[in-house]
PDB file of N, CA, C and O in Angstrom:
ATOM      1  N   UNK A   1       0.849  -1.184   0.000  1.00  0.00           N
ATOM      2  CA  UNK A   1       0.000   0.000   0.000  1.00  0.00           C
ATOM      3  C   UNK A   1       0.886   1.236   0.000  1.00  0.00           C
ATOM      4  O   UNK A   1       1.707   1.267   0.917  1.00  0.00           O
ATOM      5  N   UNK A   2       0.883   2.377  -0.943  1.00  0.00           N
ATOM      6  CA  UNK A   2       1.421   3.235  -1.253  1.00  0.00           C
ATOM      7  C   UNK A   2       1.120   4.122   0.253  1.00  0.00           C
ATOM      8  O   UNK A   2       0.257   3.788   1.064  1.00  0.00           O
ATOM      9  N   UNK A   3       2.021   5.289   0.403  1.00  0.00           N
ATOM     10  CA  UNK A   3       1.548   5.938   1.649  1.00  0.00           C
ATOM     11  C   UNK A   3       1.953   7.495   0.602  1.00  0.00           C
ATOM     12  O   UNK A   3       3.005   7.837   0.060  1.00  0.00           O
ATOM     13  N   UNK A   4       0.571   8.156   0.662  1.00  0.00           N
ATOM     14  CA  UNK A   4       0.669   9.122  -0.555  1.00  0.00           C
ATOM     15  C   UNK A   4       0.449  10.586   0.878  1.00  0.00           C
ATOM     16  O   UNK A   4       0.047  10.324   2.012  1.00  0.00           O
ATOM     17  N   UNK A   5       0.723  11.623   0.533  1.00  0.00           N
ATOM     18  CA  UNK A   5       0.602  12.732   1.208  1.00  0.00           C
ATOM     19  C   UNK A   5      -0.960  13.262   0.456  1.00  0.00           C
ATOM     20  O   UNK A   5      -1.472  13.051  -0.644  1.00  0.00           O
ATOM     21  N   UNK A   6      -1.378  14.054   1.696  1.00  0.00           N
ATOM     22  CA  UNK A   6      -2.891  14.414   1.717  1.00  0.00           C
ATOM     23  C   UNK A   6      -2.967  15.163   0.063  1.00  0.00           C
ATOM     24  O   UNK A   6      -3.747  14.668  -0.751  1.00  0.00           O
ATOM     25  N   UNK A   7      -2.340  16.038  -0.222  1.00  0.00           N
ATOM     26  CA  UNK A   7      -2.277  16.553  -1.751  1.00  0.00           C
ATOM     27  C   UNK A   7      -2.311  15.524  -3.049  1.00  0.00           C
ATOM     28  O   UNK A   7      -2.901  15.722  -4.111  1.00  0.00           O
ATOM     29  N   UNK A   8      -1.553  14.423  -2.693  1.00  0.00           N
ATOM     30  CA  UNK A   8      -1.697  13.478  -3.622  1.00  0.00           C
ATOM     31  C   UNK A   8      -2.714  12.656  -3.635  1.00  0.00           C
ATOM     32  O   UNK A   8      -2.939  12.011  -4.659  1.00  0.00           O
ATOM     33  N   UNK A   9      -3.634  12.502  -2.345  1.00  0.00           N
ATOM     34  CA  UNK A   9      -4.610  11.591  -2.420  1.00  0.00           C
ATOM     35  C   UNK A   9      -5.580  12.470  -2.799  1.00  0.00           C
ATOM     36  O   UNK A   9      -6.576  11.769  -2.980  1.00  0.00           O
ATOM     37  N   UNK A  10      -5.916  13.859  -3.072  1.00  0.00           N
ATOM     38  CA  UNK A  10      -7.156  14.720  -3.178  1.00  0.00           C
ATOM     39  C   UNK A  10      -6.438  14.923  -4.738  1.00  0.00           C
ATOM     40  O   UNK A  10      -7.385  15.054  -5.513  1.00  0.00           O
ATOM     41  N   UNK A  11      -5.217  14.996  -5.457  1.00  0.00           N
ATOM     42  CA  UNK A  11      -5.065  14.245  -6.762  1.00  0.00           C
ATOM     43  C   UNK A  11      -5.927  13.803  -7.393  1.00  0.00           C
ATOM     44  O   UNK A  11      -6.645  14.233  -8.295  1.00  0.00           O
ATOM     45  N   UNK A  12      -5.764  12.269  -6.514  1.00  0.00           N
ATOM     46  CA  UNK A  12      -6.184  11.156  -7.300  1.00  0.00           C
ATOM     47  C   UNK A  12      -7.494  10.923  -7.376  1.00  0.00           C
ATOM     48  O   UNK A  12      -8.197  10.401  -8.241  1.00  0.00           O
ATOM     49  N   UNK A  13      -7.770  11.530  -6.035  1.00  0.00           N
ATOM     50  CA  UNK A  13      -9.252  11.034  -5.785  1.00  0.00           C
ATOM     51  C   UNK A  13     -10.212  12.241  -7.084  1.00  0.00           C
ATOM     52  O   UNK A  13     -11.253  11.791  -7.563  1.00  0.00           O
ATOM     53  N   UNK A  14      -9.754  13.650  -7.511  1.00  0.00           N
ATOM     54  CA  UNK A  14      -9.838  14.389  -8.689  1.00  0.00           C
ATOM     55  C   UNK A  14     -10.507  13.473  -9.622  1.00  0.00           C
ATOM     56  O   UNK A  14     -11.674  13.317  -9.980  1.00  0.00           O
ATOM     57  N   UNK A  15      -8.747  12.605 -10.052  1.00  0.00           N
ATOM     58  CA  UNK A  15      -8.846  11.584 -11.352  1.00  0.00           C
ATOM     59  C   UNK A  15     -10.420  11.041 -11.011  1.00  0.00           C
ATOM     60  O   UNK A  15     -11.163  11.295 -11.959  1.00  0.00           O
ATOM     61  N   UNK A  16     -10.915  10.549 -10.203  1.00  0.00           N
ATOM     62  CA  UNK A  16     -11.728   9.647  -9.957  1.00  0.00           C
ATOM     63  C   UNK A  16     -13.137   9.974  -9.939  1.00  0.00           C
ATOM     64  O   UNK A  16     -14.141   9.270  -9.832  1.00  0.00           O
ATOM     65  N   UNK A  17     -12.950  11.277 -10.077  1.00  0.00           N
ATOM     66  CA  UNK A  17     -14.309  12.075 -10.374  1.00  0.00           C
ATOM     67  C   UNK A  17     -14.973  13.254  -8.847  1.00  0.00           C
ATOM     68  O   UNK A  17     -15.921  14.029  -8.723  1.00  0.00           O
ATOM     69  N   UNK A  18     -13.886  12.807  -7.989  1.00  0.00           N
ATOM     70  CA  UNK A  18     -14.389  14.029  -7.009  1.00  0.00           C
ATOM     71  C   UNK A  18     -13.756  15.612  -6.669  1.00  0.00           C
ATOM     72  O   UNK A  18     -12.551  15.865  -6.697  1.00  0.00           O
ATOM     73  N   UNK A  19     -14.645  16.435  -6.401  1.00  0.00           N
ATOM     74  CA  UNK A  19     -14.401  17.916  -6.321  1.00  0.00           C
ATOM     75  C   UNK A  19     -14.014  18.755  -4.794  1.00  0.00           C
ATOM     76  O   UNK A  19     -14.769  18.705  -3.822  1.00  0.00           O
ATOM     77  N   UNK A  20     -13.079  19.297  -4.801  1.00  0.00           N
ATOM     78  CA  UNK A  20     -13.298  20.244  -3.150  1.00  0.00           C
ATOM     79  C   UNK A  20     -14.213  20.414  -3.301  1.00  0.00           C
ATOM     80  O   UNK A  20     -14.599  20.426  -4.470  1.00  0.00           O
ATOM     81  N   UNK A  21     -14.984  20.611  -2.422  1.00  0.00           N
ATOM     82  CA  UNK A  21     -16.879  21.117  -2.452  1.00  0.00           C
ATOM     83  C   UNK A  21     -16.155  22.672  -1.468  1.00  0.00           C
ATOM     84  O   UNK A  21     -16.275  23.817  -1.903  1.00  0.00           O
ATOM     85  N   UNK A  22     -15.454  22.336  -0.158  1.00  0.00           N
ATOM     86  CA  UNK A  22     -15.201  22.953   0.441  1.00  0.00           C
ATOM     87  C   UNK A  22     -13.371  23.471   1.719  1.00  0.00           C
ATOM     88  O   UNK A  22     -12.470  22.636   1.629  1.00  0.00           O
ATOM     89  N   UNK A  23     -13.232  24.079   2.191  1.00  0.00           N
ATOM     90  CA  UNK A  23     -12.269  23.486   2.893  1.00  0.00           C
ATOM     91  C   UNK A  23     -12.184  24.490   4.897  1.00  0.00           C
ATOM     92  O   UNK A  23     -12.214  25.593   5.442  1.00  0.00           O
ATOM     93  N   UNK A  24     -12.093  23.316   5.101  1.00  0.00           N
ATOM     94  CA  UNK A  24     -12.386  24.069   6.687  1.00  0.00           C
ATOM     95  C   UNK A  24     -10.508  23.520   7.464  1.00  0.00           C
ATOM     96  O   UNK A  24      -9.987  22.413   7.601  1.00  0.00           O
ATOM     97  N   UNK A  25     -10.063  24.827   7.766  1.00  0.00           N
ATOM     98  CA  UNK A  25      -8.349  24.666   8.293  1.00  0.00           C
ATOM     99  C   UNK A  25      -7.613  23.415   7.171  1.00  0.00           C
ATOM    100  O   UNK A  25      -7.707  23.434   5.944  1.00  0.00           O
ATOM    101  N   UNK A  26      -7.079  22.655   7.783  1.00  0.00           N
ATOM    102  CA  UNK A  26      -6.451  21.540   6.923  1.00  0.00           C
ATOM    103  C   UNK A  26      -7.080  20.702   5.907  1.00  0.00           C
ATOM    104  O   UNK A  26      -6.564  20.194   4.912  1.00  0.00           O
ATOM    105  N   UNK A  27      -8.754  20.625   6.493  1.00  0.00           N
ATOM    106  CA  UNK A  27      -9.474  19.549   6.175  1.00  0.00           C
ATOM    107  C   UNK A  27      -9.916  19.738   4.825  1.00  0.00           C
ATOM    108  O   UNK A  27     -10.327  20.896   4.755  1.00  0.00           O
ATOM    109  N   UNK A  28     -10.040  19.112   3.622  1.00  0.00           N
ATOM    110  CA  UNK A  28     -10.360  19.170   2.804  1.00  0.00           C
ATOM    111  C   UNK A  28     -11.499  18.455   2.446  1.00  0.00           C
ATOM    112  O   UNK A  28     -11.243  17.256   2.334  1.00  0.00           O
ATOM    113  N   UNK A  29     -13.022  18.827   2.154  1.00  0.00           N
ATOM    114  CA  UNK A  29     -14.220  18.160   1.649  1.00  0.00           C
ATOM    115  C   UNK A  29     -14.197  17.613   0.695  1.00  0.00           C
ATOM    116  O   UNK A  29     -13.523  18.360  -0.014  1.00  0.00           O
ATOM    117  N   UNK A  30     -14.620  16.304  -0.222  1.00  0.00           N
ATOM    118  CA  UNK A  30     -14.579  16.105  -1.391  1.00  0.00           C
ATOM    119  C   UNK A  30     -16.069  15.319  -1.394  1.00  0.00           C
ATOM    120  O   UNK A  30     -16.692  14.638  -0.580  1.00  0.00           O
ATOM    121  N   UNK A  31     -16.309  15.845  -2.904  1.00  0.00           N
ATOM    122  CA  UNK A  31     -17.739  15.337  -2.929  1.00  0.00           C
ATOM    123  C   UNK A  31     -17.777  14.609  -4.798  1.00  0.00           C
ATOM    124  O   UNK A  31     -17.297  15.199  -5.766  1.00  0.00           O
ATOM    125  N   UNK A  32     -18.407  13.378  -4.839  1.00  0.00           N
ATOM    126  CA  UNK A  32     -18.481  12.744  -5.931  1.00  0.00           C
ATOM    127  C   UNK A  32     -19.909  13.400  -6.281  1.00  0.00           C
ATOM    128  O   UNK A  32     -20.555  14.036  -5.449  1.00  0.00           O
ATOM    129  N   UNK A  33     -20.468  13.100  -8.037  1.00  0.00           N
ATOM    130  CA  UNK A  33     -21.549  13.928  -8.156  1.00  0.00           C
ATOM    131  C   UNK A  33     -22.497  12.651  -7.797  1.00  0.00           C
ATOM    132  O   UNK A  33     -23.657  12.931  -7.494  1.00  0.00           O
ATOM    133  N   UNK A  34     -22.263  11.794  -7.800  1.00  0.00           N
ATOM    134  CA  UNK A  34     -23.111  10.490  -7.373  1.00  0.00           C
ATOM    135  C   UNK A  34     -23.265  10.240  -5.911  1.00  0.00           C
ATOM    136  O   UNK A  34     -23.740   9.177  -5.510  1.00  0.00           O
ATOM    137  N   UNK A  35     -22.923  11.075  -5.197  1.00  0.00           N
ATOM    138  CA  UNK A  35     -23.296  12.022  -3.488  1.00  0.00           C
ATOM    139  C   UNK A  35     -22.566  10.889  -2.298  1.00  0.00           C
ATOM    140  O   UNK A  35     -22.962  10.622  -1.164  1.00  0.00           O
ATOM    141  N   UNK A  36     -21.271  10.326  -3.111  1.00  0.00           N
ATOM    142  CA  UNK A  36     -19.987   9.649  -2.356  1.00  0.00           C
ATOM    143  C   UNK A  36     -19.548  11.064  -2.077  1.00  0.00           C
ATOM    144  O   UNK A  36     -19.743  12.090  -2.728  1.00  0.00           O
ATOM    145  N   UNK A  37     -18.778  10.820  -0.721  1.00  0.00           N
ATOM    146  CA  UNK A  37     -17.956  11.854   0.441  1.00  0.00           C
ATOM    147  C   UNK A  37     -17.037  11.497   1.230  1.00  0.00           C
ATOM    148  O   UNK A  37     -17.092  10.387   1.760  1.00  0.00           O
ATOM    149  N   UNK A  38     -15.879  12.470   1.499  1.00  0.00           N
ATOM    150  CA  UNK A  38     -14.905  11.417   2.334  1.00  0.00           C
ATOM    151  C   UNK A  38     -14.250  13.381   2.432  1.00  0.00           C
ATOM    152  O   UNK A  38     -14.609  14.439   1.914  1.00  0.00           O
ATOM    153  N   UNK A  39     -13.342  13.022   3.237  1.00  0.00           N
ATOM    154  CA  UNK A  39     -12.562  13.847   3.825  1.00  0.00           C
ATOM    155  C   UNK A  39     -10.888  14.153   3.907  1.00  0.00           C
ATOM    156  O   UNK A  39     -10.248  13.317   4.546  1.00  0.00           O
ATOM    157  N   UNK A  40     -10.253  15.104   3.406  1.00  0.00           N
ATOM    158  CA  UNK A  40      -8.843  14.306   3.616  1.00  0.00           C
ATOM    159  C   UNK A  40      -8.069  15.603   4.226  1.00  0.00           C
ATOM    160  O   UNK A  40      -8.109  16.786   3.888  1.00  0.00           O
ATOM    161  N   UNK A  41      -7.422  14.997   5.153  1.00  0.00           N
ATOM    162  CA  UNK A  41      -6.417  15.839   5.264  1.00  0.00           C
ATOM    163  C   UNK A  41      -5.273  16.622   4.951  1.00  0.00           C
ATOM    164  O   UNK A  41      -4.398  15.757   4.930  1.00  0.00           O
ATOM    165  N   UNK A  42      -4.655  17.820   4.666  1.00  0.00           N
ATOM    166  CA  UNK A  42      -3.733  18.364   4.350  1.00  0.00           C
ATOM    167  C   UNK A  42      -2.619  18.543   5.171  1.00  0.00           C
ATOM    168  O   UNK A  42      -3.121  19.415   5.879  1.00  0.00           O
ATOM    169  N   UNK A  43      -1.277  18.369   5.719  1.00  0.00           N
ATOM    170  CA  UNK A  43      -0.559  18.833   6.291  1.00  0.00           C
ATOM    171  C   UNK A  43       0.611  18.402   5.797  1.00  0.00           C
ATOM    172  O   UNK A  43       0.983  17.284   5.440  1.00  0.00           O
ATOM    173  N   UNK A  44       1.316  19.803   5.838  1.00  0.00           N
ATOM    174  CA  UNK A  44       2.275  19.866   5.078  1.00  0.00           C
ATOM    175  C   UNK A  44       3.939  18.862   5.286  1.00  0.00           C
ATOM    176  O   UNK A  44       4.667  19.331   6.161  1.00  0.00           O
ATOM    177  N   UNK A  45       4.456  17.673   4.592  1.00  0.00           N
ATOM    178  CA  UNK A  45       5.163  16.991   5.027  1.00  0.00           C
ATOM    179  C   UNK A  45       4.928  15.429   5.608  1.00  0.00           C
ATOM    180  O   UNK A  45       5.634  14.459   5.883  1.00  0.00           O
ATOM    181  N   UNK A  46       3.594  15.763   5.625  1.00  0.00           N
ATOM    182  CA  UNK A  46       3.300  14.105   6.479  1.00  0.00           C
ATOM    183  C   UNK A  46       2.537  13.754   4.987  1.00  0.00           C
ATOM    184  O   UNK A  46       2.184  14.380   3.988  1.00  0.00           O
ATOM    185  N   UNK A  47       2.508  12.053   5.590  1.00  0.00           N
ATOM    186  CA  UNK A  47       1.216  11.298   4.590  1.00  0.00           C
ATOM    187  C   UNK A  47       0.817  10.541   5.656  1.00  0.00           C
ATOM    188  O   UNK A  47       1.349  10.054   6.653  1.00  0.00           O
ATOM    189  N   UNK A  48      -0.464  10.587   5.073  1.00  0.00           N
ATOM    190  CA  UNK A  48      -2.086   9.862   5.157  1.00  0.00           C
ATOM    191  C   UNK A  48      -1.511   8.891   5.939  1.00  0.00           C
ATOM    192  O   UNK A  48      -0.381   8.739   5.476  1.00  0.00           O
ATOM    193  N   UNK A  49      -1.697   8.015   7.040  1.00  0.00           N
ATOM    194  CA  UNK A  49      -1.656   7.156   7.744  1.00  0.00           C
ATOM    195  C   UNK A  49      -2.505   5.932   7.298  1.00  0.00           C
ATOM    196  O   UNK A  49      -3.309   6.282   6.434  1.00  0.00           O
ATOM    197  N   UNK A  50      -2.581   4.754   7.573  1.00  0.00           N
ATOM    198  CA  UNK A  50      -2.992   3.926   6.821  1.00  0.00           C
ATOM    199  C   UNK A  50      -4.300   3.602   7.089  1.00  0.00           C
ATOM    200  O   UNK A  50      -5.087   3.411   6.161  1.00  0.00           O
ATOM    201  N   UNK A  51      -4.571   3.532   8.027  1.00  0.00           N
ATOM    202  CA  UNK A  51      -5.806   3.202   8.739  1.00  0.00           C
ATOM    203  C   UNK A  51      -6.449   4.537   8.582  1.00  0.00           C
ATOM    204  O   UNK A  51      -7.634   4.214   8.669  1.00  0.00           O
ATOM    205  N   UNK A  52      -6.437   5.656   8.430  1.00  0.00           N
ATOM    206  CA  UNK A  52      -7.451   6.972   8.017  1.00  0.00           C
ATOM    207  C   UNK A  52      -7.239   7.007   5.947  1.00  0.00           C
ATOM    208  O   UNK A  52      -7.914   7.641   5.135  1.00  0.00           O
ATOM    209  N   UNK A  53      -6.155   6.145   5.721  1.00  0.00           N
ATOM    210  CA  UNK A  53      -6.548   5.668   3.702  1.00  0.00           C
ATOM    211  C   UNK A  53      -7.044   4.926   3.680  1.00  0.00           C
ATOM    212  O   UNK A  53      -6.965   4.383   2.578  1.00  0.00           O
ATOM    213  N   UNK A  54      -7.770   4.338   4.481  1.00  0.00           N
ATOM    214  CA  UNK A  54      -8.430   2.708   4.292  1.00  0.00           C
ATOM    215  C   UNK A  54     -10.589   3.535   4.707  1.00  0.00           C
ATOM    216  O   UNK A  54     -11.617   3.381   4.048  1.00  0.00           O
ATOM    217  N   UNK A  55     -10.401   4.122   5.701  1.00  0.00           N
ATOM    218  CA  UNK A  55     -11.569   4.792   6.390  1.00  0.00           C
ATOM    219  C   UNK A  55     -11.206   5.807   4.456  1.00  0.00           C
ATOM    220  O   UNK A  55     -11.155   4.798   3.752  1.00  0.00           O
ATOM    221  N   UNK A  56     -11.021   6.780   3.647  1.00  0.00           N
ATOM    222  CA  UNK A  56     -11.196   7.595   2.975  1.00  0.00           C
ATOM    223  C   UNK A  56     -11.453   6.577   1.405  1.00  0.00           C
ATOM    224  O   UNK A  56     -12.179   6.779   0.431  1.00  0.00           O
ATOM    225  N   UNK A  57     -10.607   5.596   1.698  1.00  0.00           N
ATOM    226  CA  UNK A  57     -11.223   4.394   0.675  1.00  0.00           C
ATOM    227  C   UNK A  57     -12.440   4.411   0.161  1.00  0.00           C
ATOM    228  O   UNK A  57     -12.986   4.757  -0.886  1.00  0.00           O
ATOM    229  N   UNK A  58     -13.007   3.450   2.254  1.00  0.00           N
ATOM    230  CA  UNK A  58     -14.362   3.160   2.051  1.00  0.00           C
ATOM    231  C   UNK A  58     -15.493   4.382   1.888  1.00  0.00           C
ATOM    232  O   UNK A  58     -16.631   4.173   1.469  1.00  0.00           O
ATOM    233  N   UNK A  59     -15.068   5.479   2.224  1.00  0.00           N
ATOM    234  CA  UNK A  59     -15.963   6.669   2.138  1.00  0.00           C
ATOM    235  C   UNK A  59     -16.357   6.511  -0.068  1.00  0.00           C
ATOM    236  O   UNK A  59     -17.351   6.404  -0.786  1.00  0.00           O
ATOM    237  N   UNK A  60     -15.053   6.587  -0.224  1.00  0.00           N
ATOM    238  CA  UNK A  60     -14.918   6.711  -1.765  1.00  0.00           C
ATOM    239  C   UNK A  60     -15.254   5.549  -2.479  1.00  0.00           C
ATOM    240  O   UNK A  60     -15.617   5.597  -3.655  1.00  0.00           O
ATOM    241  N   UNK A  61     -15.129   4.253  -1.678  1.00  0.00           N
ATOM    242  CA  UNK A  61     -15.826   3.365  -2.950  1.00  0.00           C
ATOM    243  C   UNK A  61     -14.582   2.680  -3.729  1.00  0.00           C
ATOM    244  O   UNK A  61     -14.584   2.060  -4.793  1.00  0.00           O
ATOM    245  N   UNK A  62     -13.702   2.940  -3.000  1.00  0.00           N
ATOM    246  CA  UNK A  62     -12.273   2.443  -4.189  1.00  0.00           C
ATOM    247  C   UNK A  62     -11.529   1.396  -3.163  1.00  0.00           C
ATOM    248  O   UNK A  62     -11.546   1.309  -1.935  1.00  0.00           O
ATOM    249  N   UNK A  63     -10.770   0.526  -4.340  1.00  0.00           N
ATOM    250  CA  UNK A  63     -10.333  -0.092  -4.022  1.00  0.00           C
ATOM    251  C   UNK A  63      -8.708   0.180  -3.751  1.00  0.00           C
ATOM    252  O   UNK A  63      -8.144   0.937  -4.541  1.00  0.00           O
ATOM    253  N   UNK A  64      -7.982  -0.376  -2.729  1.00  0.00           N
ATOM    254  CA  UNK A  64      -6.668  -0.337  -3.389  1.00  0.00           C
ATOM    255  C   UNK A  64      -6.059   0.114  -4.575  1.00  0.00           C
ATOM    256  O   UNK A  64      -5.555   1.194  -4.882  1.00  0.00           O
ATOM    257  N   UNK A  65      -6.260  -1.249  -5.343  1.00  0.00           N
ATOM    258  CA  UNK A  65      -6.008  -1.086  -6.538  1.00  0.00           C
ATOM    259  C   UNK A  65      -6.213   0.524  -7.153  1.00  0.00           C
ATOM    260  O   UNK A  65      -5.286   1.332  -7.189  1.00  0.00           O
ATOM    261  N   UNK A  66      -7.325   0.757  -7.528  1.00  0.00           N
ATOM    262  CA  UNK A  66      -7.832   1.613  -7.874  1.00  0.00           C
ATOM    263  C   UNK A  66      -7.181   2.903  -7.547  1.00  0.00           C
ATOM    264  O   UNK A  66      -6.995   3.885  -8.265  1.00  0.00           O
ATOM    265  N   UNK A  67      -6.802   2.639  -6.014  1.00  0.00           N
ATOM    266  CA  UNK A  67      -6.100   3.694  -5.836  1.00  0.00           C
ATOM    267  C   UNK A  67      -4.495   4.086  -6.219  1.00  0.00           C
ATOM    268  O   UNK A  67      -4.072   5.241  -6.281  1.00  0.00           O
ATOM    269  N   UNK A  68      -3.816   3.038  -6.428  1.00  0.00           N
ATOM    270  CA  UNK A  68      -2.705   3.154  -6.715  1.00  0.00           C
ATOM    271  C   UNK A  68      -2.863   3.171  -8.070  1.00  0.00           C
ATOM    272  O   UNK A  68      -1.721   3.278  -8.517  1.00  0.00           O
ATOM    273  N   UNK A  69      -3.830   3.112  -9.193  1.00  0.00           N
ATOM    274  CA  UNK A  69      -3.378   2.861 -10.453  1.00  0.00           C
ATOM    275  C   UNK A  69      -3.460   4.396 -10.499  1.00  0.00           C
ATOM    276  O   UNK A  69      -2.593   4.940 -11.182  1.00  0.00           O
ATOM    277  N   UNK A  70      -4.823   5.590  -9.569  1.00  0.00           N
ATOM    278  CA  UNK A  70      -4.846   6.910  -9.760  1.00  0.00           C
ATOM    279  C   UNK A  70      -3.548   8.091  -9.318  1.00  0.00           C
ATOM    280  O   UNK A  70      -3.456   9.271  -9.658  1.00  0.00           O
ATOM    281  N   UNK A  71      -2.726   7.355  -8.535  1.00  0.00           N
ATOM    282  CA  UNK A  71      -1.647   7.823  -7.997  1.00  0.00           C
ATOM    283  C   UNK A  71      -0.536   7.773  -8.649  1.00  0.00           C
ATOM    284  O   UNK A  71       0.496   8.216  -8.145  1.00  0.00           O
TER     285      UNK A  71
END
């Protein structure tokens, strides 16, 4: 499992068809138009921890896979 920084996973998750809707401090909203939602964090230098990419996964509907082929 890739360990991608919060910028690269709001990337990919782009590729995949979702939009900032919004952004509150770090947190970044993303919204699919098919009314999938998930949340990701921004901070500068770190990446995504594994167990909060697995919780932004299932929000999104993707698989692994899926995710590393968008990355």
């Amino acid at each position: 499992m890739p360990r991608p920084s919060g910028p690269e996973v709001v990337r990919a998750l782009g590729k995949a068809g979702f939009e900032v809707v919004r952004v509150k401090g770090s947190h970044h909203f993303l919204k699919h138009e098919d009314g999938r939602a998930t949340v990701v964090p921004i901070h500068t230098g770190e990446t995504v921890g594994p167990g909060l990419l697995l919780k932004i996964l299932r929000d999104a509907e993707l698989t692994r896979d899926e995710l590393a082929a968008l990355l």
